[in-house]
N, C-alpha and C positions, 0 to 999 in steps of 0.2 A: 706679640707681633700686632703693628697695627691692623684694625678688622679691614681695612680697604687698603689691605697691603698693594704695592705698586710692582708688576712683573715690565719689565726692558724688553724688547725683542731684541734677546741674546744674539754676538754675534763668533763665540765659541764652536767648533765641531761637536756632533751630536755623539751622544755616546753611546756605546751598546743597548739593544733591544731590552727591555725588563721583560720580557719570556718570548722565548720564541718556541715553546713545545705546543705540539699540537694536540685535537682534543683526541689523544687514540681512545679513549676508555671508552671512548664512543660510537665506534665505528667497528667492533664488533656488536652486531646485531642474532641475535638468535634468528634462523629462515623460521625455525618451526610456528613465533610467535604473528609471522607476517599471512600465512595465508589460515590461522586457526580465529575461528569465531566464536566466543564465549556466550553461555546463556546472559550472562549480564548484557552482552553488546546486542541480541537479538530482542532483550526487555526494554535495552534504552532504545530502538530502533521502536517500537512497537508503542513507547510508552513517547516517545516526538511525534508519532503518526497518528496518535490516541484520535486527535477530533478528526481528522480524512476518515478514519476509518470509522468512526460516530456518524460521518453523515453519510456515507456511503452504505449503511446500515438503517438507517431512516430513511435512505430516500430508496433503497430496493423497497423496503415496507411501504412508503409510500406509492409507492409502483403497483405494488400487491393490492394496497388499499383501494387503489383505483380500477385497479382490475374486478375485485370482490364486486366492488361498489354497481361498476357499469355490466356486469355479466347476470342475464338473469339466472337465478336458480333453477336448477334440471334436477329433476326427481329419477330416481330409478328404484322397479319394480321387478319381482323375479317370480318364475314358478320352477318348479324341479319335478321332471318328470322319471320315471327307471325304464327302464328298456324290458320288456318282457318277450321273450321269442315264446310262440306255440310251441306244444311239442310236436315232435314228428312222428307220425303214426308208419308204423310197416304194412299194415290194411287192419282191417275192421276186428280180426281174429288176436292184434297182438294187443288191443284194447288194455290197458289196466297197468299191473306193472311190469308188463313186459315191453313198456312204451320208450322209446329213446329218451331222454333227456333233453334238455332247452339249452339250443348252440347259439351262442355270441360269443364271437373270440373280440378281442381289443379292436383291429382293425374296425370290423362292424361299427363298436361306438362310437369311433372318430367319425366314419363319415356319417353316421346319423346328425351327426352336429354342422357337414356339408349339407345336410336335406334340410335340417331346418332352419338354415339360413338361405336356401335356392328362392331364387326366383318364383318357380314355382308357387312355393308356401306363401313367400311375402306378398308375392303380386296379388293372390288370392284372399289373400285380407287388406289389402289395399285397395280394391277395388269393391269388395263385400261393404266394405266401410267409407265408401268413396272420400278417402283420404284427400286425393285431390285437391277437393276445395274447403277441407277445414282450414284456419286462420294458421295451426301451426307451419302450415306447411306451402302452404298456399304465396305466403309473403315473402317467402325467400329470393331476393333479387337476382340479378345476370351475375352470373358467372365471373371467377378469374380467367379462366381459359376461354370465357365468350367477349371478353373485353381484349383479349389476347387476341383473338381473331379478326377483332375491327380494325386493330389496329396495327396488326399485318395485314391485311388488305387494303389498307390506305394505303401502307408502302410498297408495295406490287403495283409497275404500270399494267395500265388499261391494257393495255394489248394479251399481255401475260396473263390479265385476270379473266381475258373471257378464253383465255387457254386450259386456263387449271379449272380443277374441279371444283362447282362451288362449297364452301365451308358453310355447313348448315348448324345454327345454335340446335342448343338444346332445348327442345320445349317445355310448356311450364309445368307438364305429369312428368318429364320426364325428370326433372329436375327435385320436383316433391317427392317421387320414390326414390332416386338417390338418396334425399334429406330423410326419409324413413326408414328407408335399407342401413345407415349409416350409424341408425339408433338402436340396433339391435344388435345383442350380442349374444354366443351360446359357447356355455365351457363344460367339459366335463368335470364333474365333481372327484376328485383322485384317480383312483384303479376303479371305482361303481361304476354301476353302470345305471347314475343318475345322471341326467342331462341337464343344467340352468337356463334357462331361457327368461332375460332381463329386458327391459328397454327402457328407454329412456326419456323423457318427455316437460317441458316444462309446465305442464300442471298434474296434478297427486292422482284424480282419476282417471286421465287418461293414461297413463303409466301404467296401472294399475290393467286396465281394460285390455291397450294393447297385447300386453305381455299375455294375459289369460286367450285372445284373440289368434294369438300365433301359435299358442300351446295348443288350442282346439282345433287352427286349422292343419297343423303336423295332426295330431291323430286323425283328423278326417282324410288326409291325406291315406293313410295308413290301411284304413278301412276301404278307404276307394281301391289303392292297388288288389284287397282280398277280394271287390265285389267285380273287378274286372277280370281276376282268375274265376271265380264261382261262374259268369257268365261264357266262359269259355272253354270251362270244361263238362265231360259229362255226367260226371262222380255227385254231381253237388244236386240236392234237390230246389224244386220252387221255393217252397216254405223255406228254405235256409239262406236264397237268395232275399227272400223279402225281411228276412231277419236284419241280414248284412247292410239290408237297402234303409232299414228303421235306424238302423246306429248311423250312417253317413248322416241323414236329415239329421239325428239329435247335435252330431259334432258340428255339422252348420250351421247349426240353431247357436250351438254357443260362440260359433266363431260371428253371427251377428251381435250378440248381445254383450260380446267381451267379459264372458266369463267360460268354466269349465265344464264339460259334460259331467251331469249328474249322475248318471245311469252307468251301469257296469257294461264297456265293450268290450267282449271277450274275443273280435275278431282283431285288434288293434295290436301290436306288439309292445305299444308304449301306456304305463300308467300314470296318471295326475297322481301324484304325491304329496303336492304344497301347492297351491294356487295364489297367485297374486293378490296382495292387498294394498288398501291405497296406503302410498306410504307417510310417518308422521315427520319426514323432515328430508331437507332437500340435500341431493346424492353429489351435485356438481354445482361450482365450483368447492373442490373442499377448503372450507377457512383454513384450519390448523395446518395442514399441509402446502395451502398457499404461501403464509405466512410464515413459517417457517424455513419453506424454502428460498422464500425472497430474504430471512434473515441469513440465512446459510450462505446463500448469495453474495450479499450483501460485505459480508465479513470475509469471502473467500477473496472477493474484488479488492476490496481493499487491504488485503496483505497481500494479492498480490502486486499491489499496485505501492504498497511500503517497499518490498523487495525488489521492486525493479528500480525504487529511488535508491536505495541503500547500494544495491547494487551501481549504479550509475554515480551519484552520489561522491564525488573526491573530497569534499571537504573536510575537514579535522572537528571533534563533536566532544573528544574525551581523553584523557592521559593514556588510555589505552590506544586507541586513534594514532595519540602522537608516538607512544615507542611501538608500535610495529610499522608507521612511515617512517618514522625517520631513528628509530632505534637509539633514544638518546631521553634522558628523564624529563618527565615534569615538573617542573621546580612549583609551580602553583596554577590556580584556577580563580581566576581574578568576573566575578559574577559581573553580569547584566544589568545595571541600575537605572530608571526612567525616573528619578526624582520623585516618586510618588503615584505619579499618574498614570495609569494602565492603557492609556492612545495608543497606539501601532505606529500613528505615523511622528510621536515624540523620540527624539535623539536622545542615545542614552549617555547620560551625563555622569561623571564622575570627580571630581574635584583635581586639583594639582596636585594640591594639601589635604586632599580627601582625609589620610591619618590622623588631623589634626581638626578637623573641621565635625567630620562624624568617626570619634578614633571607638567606637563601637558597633559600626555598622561591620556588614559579610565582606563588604569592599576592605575593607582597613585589617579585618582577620585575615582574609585572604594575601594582601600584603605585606603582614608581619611573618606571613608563613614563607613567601616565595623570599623576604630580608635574609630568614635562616636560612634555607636551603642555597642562596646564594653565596653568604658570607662563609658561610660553613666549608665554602669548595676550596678556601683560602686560611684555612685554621690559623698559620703562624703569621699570617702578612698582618704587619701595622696598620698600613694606608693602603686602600684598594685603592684601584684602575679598572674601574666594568663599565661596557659599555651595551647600551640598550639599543635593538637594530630590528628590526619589521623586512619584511620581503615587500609590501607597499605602500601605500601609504593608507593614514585613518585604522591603523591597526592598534591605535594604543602608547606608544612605545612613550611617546615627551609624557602620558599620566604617569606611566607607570615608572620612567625614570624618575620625577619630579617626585613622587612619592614616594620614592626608595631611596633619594637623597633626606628628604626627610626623615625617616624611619633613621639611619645611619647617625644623623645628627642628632637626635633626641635619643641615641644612645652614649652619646657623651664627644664622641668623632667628629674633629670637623674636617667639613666635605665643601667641595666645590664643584657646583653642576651647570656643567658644558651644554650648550645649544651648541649640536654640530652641524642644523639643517642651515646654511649657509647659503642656501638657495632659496628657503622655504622657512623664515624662521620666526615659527607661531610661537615658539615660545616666547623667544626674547621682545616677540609683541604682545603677549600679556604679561611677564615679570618685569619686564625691563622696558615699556612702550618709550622711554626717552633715554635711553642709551647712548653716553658721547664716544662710547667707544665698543668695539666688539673683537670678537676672536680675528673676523676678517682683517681686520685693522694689525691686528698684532703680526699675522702671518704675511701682509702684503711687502710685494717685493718691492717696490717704490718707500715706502717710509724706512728711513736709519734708526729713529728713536720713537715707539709707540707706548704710550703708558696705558695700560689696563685699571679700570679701576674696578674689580668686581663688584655689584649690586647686592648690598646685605639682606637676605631676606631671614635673616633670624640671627643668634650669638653666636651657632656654630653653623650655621650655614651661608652662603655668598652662589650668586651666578654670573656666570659669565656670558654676555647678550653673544649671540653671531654675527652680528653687523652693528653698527652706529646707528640709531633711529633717521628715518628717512634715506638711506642708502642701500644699497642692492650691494653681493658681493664680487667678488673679482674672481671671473669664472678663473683663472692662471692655478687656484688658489687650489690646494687640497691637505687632506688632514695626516696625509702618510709622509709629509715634508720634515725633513729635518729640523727644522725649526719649534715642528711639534711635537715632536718628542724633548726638544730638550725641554719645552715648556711643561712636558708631562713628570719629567724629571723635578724639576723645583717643585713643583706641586706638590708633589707625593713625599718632600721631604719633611711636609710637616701636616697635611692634611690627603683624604682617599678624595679621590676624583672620580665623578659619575657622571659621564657624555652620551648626550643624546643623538645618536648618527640616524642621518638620512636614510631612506628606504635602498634598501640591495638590487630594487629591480629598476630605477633612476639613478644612482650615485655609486660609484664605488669604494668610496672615503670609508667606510666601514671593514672593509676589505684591505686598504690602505693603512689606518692606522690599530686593526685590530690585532696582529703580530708585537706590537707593542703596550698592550694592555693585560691587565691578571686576567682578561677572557671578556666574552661576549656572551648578551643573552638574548636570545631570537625569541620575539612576541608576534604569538598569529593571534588570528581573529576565530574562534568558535564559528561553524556555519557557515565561515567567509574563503578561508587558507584552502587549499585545496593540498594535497598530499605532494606533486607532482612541484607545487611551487615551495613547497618546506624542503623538499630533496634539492633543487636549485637553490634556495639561499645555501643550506648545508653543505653544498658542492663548492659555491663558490668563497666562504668565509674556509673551509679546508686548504683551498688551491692556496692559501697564501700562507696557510700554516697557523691560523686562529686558532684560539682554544676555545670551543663552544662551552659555556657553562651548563646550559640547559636550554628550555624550551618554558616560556610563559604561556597559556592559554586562557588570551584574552578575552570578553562579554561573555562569560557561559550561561545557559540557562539555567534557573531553579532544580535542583535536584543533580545537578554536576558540581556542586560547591560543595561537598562535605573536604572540610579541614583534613581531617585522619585519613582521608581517601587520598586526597593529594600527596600529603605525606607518604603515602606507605606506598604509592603506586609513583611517586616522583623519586622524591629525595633518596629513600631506601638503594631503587633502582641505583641511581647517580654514585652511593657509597659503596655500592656492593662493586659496579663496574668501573670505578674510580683507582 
């Protein structure tokens, strides 16, 4: 037959549908596979989020960095002291070992750890030391709650304010012994009845001193309460009060000198056990624990902040994606190609003829896979009728037609490939930019005799433009018309036909002429399709009684193109529920 064989707009009645069954094998869906989440689908979530969550993990660390950086170091310093009660004598006579035993129950030691954090204690090495005007303490500026107070009494009319009471800041000792009250701390060691007494400081000796400072002035403490019993009972003599009077002076002595009493006070209930030393390395901020919990942080932020994309997230990502949306196979995974150059803001380009142009690239593999799983749905048929159909536009569909005409062809089959966008039709403006005739032409209802000549693009292959170059089409016009089917008829009597229909969410022609085709195959976009609009093309190529082939999934990223994956998670599927 001539290769620019000549088609008449027949003027014969159209003849029965070539299929009218719909796609059932498809529309049972397992529910169990729709709301179950595979470790695979939580690694490819995890492994698309890889750099959000790289820098969300850099920049908590950088956070930390800065924190480390801008925070002076604080030293902390401890002494341990044990708690010793006297014994309790019954009088003079019970001497020896008929003496009671030494009473501190638990109670007792908790609030020893009340006493040496009191007021009392602190104020008195606070003032022994005239803390006040050291530089630690000394430079602490106004307050959050003194800045709090200005600036409510700005907003208080005048009248009100000489009503209320006035708000008096805090002054500047009063503020330094908060700042020193605040650095001290005291724990008890277990069930002992050893006491820690720490503080904290940023320099090494005074750390050091303090902490020895508060330890001396607790026992002086201690000593004072027994020398103000001895002075007020009768039982006690002189020489014992001047004993008790000798140990107070030594414990003030070292609560000047910020170190511990040397000398054995046997009227004190509390003993030095460990005395404070300067320490070899600073207590606050701690690095390791900074940083590590800014990387903890960091990594917890950013999954969860994958999970609530994933969660949110509609779009279509993986064959798995596509059969629990739309419960129907993936015929193939048609990869992402930029021509080379790794720009973000480059289009990704793919060939018409990609098979023939790079017939070894992932694009061309990926193509030969989705030829099988397609033809394969039609084992005994001669000459296919499939038609290639997107939910909108820019999803692919005229590549991946135009290349699976090709494919077909260089399997020995001649094929003829339909431009069906008749409103939009980019094809027949790159295969065919001067076209004396097109589909529009054949199907208008105004001409009686329109001759076709399809445009040879190779020995088994021809296309057929959508319009005549420089004409627009005749909106009257659609592709479910009588006319096009018979046209689809002669076709197929000696070559398969592969049309490229218009987007499902502008056009209904796909929906129109797909009840007369061996089936359709719906191309989303990776990244792009969202779930909600795959279920709408799906609903609406149903309502007319189409038989869906399968589901392309078009630009995927690197590491979604394994061949055997497609395979086994497409085609497999499509045979088994076929």
């Amino acid at each position: 037959m001539n290769q620019h064989n000549t088609l008449t707009r027949p003027s014969w009645p159209s003849p029965h549908p070539i299929t009218d069954g719909a796609d059932d094998h498809a529309s049972a869906r397992p529910a169990e596979d729709a709301s179950l989440v595979s470790v695979r689908d939580m690694l490819a979530v995890l492994h698309a989020n890889r750099r959000m969550l790289a820098l969300w993990v850099l920049l908590c660390l950088a956070l930390a960095g800065a924190y480390l950086y801008s925070t002076p170091p604080e030293y902390l310093a401890s002494t341990q002291i044990i708690l010793e009660p006297r014994r309790q004598f019954a009088g003079a006579q019970d001497a020896g070992p008929g003496s009671y035993p030494p009473t501190l129950d638990s109670a007792q030691a908790e609030s020893q750890i009340q006493v040496v954090k009191s007021e009392r204690i602190l104020r008195f090495v606070f003032t022994t030391l005239d803390l006040a005007h050291t530089s630690e303490f000394s430079t602490h500026g106004r307050g959050v709650r003194d800045w709090l107070r200005e600036g409510l009494s700005g907003l208080i009319p005048s009248t009100s304010r000489e009503a209320a009471p006035a708000l008096a800041p805090l002054s500047e000792e009063a503020r330094a012994f908060q700042a020193f009250s605040d650095r001290v701390s005291v724990r008890r060691i277990g069930q002992s009845y050893v006491l820690e007494i720490s503080y904290r400081s940023l320099e090494r000796q005074q750390a050091a001193k303090l902490a020895n400072s508060i330890t001396a002035a607790y026992i002086r403490d201690q000593i004072e309460l027994k020398a103000s019993a001895a002075q007020r009972g009768s039982e006690y003599l002189q020489g014992r009060i001047a004993d008790v009077q000798a140990e107070q002076a030594a414990a003030a002595e070292a609560v000047r000198l910020g170190t511990v009493p040397d000398m054995r006070l046997p009227d004190s209930d509390a003993r030095v056990i460990s005395a404070a030393l300067e320490p070899l390395g600073k207590a606050y901020p701690q690095t390791m624990l900074v940083l590590s919990f800014a990387a903890v942080a960091g990594l917890l932020i950013g999954l969860s902040i994958a999970a609530i994309r994933y969660a949110l997230d509609r779009t279509l990502h993986s064959p798995q994606d596509v059969w629990r949306s739309a419960g129907m196979a993936c015929l193939g995974l048609i990869p992402r190609r930029s021509g080379g150059s790794r720009r973000r803001l480059q289009r990704p380009i793919i060939a018409l003829d990609e098979i023939l142009v790079h017939p070894d690239s992932n694009v061309s593999a990926a193509l030969r896979v989705s030829r099988t799983a397609i033809l394969a749905a039609n084992p005994t048929t001669r000459h296919h009728a499939i038609g290639f159909v997107a939910w909108s536009h820019r999803e692919g569909t005229s590549t991946i037609a135009s290349n699976f005409a090709h494919l077909v062809a260089a399997a020995g089959d001649r094929v003829t490939l339909i431009d069906g966008h008749l409103h939009q039709p980019g094809l027949s403006q790159t295969l065919a930019p001067d076209a004396e005739s097109g589909l529009n032409e054949l199907l208008s209802c105004d001409s009686t005799q329109t001759e076709l000549r399809p445009v040879p693009l190779s020995e088994a292959l021809s296309f057929v433009p959508a319009v005549r170059s420089g004409t627009t089409s005749d909106p009257n016009i659609y592709l479910g018309s009588p006319e096009m089917q018979i046209i689809l008829v002669a076709m197929r009597q000696e070559r398969s036909v592969i049309i490229d229909l218009p987007p499902l969410s502008v056009s209904s022609d796909a929906q129109a002429i797909g009840p007369h085709l061996d089936g359709l195959v719906l191309v989303i976009e990776a990244h792009r399709t969202t779930s909600d609009e795959v279920a709408m093309a799906v609903t609406a190529l149903r309502s007319t009684k189409t038989r869906i082939l399968g589901i392309i999934l078009n630009k995927t990223t690197a590491g979604q193109t394994d061949r055997r994956a497609a395979g086994r998670n497409g085609w497999d599927r499509f045979r088994r529920h076929d």
